[in-house]
C-alpha positions as CSV (number, residue, x, y, z in Angstrom):
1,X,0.0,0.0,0.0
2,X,2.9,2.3,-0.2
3,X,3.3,3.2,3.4
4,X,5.7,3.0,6.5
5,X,4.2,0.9,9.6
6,X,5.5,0.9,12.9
7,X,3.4,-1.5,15.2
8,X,3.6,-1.2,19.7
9,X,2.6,-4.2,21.4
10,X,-0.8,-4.3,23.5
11,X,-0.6,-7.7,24.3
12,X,-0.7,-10.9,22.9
13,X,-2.8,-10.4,19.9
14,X,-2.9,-6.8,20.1
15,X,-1.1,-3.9,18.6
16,X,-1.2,-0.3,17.9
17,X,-0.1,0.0,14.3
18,X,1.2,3.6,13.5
19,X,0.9,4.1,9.3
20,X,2.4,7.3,7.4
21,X,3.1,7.0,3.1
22,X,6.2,6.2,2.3
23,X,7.5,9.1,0.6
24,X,9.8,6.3,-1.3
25,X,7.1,4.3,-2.9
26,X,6.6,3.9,-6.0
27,X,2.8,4.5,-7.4
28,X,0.4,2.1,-6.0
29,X,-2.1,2.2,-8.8
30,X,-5.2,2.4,-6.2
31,X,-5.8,5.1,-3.1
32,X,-3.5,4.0,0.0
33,X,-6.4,2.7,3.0
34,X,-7.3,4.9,5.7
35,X,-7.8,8.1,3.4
36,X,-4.2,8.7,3.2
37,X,-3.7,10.7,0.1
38,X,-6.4,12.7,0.6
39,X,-5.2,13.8,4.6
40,X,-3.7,17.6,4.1
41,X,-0.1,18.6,5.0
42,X,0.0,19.5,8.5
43,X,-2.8,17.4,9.7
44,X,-2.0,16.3,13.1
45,X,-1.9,12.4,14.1
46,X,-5.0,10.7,14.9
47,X,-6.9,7.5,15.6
48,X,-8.0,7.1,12.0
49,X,-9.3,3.4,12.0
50,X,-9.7,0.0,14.0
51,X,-9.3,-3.6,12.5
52,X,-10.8,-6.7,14.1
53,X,-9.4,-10.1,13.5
54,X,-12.4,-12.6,12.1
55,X,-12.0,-16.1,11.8
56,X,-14.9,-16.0,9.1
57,X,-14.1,-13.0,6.9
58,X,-16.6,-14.1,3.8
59,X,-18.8,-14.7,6.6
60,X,-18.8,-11.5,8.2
61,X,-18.0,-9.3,5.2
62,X,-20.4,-6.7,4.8
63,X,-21.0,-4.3,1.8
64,X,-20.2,-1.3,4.5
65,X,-17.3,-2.7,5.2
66,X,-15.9,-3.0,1.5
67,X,-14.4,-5.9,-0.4
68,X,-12.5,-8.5,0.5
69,X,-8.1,-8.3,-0.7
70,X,-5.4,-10.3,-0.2
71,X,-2.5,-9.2,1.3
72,X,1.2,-10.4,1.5
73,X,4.1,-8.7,3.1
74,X,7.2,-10.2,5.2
75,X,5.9,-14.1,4.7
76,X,2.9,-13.4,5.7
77,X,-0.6,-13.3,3.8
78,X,-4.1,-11.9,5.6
79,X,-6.9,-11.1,3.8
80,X,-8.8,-7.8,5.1
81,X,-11.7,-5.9,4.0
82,X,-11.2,-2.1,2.6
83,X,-13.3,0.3,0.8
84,X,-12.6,1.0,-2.9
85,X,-11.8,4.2,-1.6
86,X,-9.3,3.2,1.1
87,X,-11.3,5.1,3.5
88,X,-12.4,3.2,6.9
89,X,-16.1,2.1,7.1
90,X,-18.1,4.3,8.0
91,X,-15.8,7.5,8.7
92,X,-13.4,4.9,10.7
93,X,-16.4,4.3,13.4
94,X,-16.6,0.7,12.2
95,X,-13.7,-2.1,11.5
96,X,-11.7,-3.3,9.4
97,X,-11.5,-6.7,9.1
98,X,-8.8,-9.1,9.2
99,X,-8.0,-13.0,8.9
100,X,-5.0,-14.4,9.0
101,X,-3.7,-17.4,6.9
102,X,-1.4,-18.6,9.8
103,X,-2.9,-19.0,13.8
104,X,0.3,-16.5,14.5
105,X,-0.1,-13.1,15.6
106,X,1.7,-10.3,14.9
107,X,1.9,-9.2,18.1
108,X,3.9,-12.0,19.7
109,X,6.7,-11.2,17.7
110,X,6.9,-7.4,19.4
111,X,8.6,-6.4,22.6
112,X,6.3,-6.2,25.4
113,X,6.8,-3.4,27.2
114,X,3.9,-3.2,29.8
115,X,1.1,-1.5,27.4
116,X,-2.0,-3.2,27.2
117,X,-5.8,-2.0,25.9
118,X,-8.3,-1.2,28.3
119,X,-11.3,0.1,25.6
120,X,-11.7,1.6,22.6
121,X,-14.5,4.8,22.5
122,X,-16.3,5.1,19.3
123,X,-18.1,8.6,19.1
124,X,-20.7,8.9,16.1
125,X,-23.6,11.1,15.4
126,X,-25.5,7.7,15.1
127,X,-24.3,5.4,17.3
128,X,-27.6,3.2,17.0
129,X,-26.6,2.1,13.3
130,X,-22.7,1.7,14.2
131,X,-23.7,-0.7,17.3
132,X,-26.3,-2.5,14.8
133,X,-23.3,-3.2,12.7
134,X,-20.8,-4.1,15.3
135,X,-23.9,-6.4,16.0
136,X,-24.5,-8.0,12.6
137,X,-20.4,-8.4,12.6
138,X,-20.7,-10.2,15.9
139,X,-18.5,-7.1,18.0
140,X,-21.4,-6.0,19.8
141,X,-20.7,-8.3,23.1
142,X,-16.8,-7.1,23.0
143,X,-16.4,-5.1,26.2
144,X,-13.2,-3.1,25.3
145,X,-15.3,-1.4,22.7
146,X,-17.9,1.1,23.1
147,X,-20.0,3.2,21.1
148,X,-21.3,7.1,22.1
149,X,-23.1,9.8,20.9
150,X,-20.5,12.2,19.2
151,X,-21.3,15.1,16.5
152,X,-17.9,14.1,14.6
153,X,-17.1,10.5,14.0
154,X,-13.7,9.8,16.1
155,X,-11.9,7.1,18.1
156,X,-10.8,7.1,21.4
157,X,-8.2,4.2,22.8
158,X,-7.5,3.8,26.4
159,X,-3.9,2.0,27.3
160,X,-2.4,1.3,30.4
161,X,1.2,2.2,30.1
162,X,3.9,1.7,32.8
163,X,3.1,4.8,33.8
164,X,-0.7,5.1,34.0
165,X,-3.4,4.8,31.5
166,X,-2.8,7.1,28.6
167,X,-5.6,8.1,26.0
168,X,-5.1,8.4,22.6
169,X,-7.6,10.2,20.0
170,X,-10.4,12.9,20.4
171,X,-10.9,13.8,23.9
């Protein structure tokens, strides 16, 4: 997808994944996911989307949440859904989804260093029809994730670090 990725470690199968173009990339012939072509210079960072691992992707897939693609990088192959767009579902408010072709996560291979996920806020002007598709999606019993009432669509994460719980996005 043309971009740099920098993944922290949240525990055992999950990560905070930092993703920026990579100035040194060729063209990709498609728009990069997450809406990153079209984000202007100077933009500050931000909580931008959320992926959920499925072990039923076809399943689950859901016209909302785009197509289904293939993905291979470092020896490893996923397939994940995306918008032809390359913008998250619904302004970022719903997933991403993700399988893996191997029972390996990503995340055992990164340093722990004491930073786990307590929740994830999702704020979105209608929070009935995100929650009915966390529901059809079968996300709507995960505790870590919560959806509010918001008049702009963001994402909130809350991680306890070493040194306290942190939060991350929109306040």
């Amino acid at each position: 997808m043309g971009t740099h990725n920098l993944l922290l470690s949240l525990g055992a199968s999950v990560y905070l994944e930092v993703v920026a173009i990579d100035p040194g990339a060729g063209p990709i012939g498609r728009p990069r996911w997450f809406g990153l072509d079209r984000i202007p210079a100077g933009t500050k960072p931000r909580l931008a989307a959320w992926v959920a691992r499925t072990d039923a992707i076809q399943l689950h897939a859901h016209p909302e949440l785009g197509r289904v693609e293939t993905m291979e990088r470092e020896g490893l192959t996923w397939h994940m859904t995306m918008t032809i767009e390359g913008d998250a579902p619904l302004c970022g408010a719903a997933p991403l989804l993700i399988q893996r072709e191997t029972t390996h996560h990503p995340a055992s291979k990164l340093p722990d260093l004491g930073f786990r996920l307590q929740g994830l806020h999702i704020r979105h002007p209608d929070p009935a029809s995100v929650a009915q598709l966390l529901a059809r999606i079968e996300l709507a019993a995960k505790p870590e994730v919560a959806v509010e009432e918001g008049a702009v669509v963001s994402l909130v994460a809350r991680i306890a670090t070493p040194s306290g719980v942190m939060t991350l996005g929109a306040s």
